[in-house]
N, C-alpha and C positions, 0 to 999 in steps of 0.2 A: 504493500500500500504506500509505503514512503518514497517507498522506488519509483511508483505510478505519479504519485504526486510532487517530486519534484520535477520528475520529467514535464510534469504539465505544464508548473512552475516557468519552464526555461521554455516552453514555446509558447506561451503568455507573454513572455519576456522579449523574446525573438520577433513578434508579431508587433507588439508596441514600439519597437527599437524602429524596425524597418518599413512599416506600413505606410508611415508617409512618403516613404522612396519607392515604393514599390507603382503606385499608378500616379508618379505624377505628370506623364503625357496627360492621361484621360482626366486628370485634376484639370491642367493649364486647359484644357479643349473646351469645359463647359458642353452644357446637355446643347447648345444648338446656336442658329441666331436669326435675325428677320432684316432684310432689306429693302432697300426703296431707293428710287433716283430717276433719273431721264437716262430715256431710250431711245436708239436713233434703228430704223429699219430704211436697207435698203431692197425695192420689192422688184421682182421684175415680173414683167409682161401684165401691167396694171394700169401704164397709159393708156389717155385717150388714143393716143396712134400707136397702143401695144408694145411701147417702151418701158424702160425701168425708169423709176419713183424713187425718189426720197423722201421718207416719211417724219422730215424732225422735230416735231409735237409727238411724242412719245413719254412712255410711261412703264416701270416697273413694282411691281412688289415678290418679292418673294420669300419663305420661311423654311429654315434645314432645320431636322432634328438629326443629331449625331447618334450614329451606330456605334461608331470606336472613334479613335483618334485621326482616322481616315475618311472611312465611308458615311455618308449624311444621304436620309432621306430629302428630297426637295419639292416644294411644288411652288410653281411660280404664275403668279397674274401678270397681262400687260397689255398696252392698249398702242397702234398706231392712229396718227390724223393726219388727212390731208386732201387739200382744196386743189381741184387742176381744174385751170381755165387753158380755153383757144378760143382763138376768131380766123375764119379763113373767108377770103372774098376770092367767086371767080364767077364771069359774064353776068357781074352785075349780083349774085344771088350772096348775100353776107349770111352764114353759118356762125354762131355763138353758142358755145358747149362751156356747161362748167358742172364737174364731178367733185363732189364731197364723198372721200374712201373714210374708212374707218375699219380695220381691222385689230380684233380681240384674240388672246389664246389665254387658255388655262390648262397646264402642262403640268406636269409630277416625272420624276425618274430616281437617278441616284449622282450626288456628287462624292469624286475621290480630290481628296486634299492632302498636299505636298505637305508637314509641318515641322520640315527639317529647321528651318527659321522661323520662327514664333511669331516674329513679327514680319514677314514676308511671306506669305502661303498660295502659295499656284496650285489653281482647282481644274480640273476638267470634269463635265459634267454630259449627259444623255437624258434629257425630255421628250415625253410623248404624252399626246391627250388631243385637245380642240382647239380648230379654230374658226373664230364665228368674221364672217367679213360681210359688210353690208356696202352699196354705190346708190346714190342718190342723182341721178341728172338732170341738168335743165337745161334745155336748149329751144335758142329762139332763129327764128329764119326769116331774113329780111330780105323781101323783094319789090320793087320800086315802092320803098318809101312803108311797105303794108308790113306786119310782122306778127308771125304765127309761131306762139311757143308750144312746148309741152314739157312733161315730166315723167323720169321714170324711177324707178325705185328695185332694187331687188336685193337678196340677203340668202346667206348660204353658212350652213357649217358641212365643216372639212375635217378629216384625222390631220393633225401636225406633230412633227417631231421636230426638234432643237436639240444640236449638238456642238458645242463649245467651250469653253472655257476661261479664267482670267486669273487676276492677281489679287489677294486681300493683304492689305498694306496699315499696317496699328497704329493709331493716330493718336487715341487716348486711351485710358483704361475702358470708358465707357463707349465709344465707337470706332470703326474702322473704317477707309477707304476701301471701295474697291471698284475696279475696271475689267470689262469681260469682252468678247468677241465670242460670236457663234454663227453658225448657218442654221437657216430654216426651211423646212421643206411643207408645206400648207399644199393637201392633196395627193392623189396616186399619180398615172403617167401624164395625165393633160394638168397637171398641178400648176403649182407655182416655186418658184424660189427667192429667198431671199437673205439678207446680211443683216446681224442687229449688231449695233456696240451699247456699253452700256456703262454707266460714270453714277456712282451709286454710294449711299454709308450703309455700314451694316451697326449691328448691336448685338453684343453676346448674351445671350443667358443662360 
C-alpha cells in the first residue's frame, strides 16, 4: 500500500510539475476566432458585353473553431456589389443599359494553419456550400427623340467552392491583421469564375 501510494505521490507530482508545458501550442491557439473586413471579387463572364467585373463594395465575415493547433472548422458569409452602366448609339437608335449585380455565398470547409511563428501564421483553407446571385436591369431605347424602357430582374442559387489562403499577422493581444487570396468557382461546367482578396481583423477567443 505504501509502495502504491507513493508511487501515486510522484505522478501527482510529475503531472503538476509538467502540465503547463505539456499543451502549451493548444494553450497559445485558443478555442477559435471571428473575422470581418472588405472584400474585393474579381468575376468573370458577368459583363454586360460578357467580360470580367470588378466587384469593390465587398464584404466579409467569417468564424473558425479550432480542432488542434492546426486544423479549424470555418464557415464564412460575404456579399459582392456592383453597378455596370453602357450607352451605345448606332443609325440614330441610342441603347442605355444599367445592371445592379449583387452576388452572396455562404461556405463552410476546413482551414490548416502554419503556427510555427505565433505571431505570423499562413492558413490555407477549402470552402464549399452556396451561392445566391441576383441582376437587376434597366434599359431604355431612344429613337428620334421617343424613349421606351423596360426592366428585368432574375436570381439564381449555384453550388460554390473557395479555395485559398493568406496570412494572420498579431497586432495586439486582443486583434489581428489579416490578408487572404482565393479562387472561386460559382457553378458546374457553364459556371463562373472568379478572384476574391481580402484585408480583414480577426479576434481570438
Amino acid at each position: 500500500m505504501n509502495r502504491s501510494h507513493n508511487r501515486c505521490r510522484s505522478v501527482l507530482f510529475a503531472v503538476v510539475l509538467f502540465a503547463p508545458a505539456l499543451p502549451a501550442s493548444a494553450q497559445n491557439v485558443g478555442r477559435g476566432d471571428v473575422s470581418a473586413g472588405w472584400r474585393l471579387l474579381r468575376a468573370m463572364d458577368v459583363g454586360i458585353d460578357g467580360g470580367s467585373e470588378g466587384f469593390p463594395a465587398g464584404w466579409y465575415a467569417d468564424a473558425a473553431v479550432n480542432l488542434d493547433d492546426a486544423f479549424a472548422i470555418v464557415g464564412d458569409l460575404a456579399g459582392a456589389y456592383k453597378s455596370i452602366e453602357g450607352t451605345e448609339t448606332a443609325l440614330g437608335v441610342t441603347v442605355s443599359s444599367k445592371a445592379d449585380i449583387k452576388i452572396h455565398t455562404v461556405l463552410g470547409g476546413l482551414r490548416y494553419s502554419m503556427r510555427n511563428r505565433p505571431r505570423l501564421v499562413p492558413f490555407g483553407q477549402v470552402l464549399f456550400g452556396l451561392a445566391h446571385g441576383s441582376a437587376n436591369l434597366e434599359q431604355s431605347v431612344t429613337v428620334a427623340g421617343r424613349i421606351t424602357s423596360r426592366n428585368e430582374s432574375e436570381s439564381s442559387n449555384e453550388f460554390a467552392f473557395d479555395i485559398g489562403g493568406g496570412v494572420t499577422v498579431a497586432a495586439t493581444d486582443r486583434f489581428d491583421l489579416r490578408v487572404g487570396a482565393s479562387y472561386l468557382r460559382i457553378g458546374a461546367d457553364d459556371g463562373s469564375n472568379g478572384i476574391r482578396f481580402s484585408v480583414g481583423a480577426a479576434f481570438p477567443f
